[in-house]
C-alpha positions as CSV (number, residue, x, y, z in Angstrom):
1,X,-30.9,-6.9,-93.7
2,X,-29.8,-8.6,-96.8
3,X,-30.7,-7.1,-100.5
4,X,-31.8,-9.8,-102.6
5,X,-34.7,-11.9,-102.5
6,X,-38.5,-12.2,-101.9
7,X,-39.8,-9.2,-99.7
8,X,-42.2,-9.5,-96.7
9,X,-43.4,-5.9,-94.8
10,X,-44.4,-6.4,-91.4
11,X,-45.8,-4.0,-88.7
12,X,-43.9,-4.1,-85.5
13,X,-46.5,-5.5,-82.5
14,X,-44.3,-4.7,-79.5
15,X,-47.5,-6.4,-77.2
16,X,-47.8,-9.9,-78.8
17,X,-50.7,-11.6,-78.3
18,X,-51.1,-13.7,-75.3
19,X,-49.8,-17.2,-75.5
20,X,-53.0,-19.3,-75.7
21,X,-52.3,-22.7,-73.8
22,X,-54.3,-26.1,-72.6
23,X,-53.4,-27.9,-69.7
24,X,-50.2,-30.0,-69.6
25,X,-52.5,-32.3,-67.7
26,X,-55.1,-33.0,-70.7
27,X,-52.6,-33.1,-72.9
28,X,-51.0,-36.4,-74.4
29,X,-47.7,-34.6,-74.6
30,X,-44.9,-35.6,-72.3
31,X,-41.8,-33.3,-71.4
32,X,-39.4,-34.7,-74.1
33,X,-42.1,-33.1,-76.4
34,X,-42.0,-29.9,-75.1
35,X,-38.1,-29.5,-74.2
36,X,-34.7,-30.3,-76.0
37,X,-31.0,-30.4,-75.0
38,X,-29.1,-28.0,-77.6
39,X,-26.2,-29.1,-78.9
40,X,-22.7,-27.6,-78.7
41,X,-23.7,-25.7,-82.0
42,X,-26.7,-24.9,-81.7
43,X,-25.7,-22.9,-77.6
44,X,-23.0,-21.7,-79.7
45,X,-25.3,-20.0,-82.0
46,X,-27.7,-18.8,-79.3
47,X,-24.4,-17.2,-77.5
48,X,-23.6,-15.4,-80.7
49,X,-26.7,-14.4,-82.1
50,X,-27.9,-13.1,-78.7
51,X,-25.1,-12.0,-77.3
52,X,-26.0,-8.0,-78.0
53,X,-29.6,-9.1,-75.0
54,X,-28.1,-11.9,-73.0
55,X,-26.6,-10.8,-70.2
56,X,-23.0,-12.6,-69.9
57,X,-22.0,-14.8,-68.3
58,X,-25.4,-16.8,-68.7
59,X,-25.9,-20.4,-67.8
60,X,-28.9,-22.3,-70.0
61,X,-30.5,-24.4,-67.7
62,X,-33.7,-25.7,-69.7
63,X,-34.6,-25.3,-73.6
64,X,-38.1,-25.2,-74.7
65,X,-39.1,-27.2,-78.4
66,X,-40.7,-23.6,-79.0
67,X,-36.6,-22.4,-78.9
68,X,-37.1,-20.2,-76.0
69,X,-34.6,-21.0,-73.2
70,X,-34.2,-20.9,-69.6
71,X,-31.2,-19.4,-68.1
72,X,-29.4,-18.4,-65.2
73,X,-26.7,-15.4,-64.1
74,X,-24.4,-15.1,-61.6
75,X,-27.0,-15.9,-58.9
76,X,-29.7,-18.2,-58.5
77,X,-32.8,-16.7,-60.2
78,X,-34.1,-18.3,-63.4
79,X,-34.8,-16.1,-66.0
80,X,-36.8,-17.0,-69.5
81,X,-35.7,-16.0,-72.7
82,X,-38.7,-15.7,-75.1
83,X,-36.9,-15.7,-78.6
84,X,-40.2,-14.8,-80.5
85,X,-40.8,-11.6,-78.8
86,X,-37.4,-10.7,-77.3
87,X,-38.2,-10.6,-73.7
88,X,-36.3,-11.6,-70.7
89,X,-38.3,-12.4,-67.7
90,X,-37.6,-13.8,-64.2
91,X,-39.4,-16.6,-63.3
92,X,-38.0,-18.1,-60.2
93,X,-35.2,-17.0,-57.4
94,X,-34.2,-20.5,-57.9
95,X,-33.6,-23.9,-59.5
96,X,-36.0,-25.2,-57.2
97,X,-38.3,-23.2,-56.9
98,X,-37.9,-23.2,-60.8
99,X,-38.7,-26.9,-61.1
100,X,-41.8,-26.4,-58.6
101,X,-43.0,-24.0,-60.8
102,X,-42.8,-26.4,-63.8
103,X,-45.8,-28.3,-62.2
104,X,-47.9,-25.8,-62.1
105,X,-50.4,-23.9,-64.5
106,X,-47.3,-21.4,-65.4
107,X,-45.7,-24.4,-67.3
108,X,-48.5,-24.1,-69.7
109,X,-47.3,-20.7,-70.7
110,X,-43.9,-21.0,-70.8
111,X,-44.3,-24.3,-73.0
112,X,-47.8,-24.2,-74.6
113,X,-48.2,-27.7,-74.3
114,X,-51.5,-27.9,-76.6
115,X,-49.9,-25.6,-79.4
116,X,-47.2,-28.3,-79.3
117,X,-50.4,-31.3,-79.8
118,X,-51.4,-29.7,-82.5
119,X,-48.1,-29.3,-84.4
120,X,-47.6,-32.8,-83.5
121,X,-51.4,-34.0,-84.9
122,X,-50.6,-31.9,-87.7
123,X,-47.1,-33.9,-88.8
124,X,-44.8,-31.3,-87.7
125,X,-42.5,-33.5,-85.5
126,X,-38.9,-32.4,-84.6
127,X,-35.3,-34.3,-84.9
128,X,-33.0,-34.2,-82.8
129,X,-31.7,-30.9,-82.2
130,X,-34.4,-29.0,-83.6
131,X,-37.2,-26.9,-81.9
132,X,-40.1,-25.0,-83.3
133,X,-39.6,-21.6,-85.2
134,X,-41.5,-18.9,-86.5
135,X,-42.7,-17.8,-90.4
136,X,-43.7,-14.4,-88.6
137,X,-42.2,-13.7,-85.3
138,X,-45.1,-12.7,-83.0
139,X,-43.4,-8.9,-82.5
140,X,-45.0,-8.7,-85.9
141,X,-48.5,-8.4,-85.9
142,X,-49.0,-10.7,-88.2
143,X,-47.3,-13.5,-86.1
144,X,-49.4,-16.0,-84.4
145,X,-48.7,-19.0,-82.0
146,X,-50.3,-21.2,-84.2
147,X,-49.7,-24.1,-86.1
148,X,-49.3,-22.5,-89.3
149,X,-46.7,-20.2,-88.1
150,X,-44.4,-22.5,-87.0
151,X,-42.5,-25.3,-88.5
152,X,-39.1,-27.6,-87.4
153,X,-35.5,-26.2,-87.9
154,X,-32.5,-27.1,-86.3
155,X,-32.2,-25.3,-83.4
156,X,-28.9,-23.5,-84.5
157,X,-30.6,-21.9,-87.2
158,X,-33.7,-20.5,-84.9
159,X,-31.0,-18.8,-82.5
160,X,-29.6,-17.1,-85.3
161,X,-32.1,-16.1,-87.4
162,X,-34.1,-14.8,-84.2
163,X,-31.4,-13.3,-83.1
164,X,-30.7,-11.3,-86.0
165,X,-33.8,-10.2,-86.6
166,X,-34.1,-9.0,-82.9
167,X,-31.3,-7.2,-83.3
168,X,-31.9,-5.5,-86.0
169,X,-35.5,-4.2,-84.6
170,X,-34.9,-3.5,-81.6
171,X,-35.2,0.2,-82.0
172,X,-38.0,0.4,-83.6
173,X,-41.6,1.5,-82.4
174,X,-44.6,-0.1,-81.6
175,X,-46.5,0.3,-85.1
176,X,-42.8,0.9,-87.4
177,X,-43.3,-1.0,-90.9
178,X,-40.2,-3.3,-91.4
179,X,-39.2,-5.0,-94.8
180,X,-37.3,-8.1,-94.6
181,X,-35.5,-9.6,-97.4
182,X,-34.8,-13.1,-97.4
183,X,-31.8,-14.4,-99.1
């Protein structure tokens, strides 16, 4: 990472905590709350800064305001991207079964609708072309899904910076001690 600037050690948490979650359907948030189109620049940045874990060629198909993203292969199965923990996991075999699934309690995980009334309540709105990111990623064992973790940045900048920072801990250890320096 870079060399100048404040300091921050974190302890690698390879098992994140879960995703606590309420109920789209007691919630007050709609789906243009909880997803986002990218722009040109921003999927530009998500193709470069994850490039090294995508596989290629990858087709996003759904972007959540947490800056996670849904994607497809060659193929029909839809596959989830969580950019705070660097996971990719299959959720559907297809678009449609994909959009079935989006009414159903798993749609509470993938976009943590209350998490998202809260940063809402608490002024944390987003612009266009911005989505939620983290202070402390939750690979870090310090990093929470909670409102004080997250804030609004375009969406360009989440892909890259989570991207980098993926990238550059990706061989480390459960339990490793990292130092990032922030430029």
């Amino acid at each position: 990472m870079a060399a100048d600037g404040p300091r921050a050690s974190r302890l690698i948490n390879r098992r994140a905590g879960p995703r606590q979650n309420t109920p789209l359907d007691l919630m007050r948030v709609t789906w243009k709350d909880l997803t986002f189109l990218p722009s040109e620049e921003a999927l530009a940045s998500l193709f470069e800064a994850w490039s090294w874990f995508l596989p290629q060629p990858f087709r996003p198909v759904m972007a959540s305001t947490l800056g996670d993203v849904f994607f497809q292969k060659e193929g029909d199965p839809i596959f989830w991207l969580n950019t705070g923990t660097a996971e990719i996991t299959q959720v559907a075999g297809s678009r449609a079964e994909f959009l079935e699934l989006l009414k159903t309690d798993m749609a509470n995980e993938w976009f943590m609708p209350g998490l998202i009334e809260q940063l809402m309540g608490a002024g944390k709105t987003l612009q266009p072309d911005y989505c939620y990111t983290f202070v402390t990623l939750p690979v870090f064992k310090e990093g929470k899904y909670d409102v004080a973790n997250l804030n609004s940045v375009p969406a360009k900048e989440h892909f890259a910076v989570t991207g980098l920072i993926h990238r550059e801990i990706r061989d480390l250890k459960a339990g490793d001690n990292v130092q990032i320096k922030v430029v």
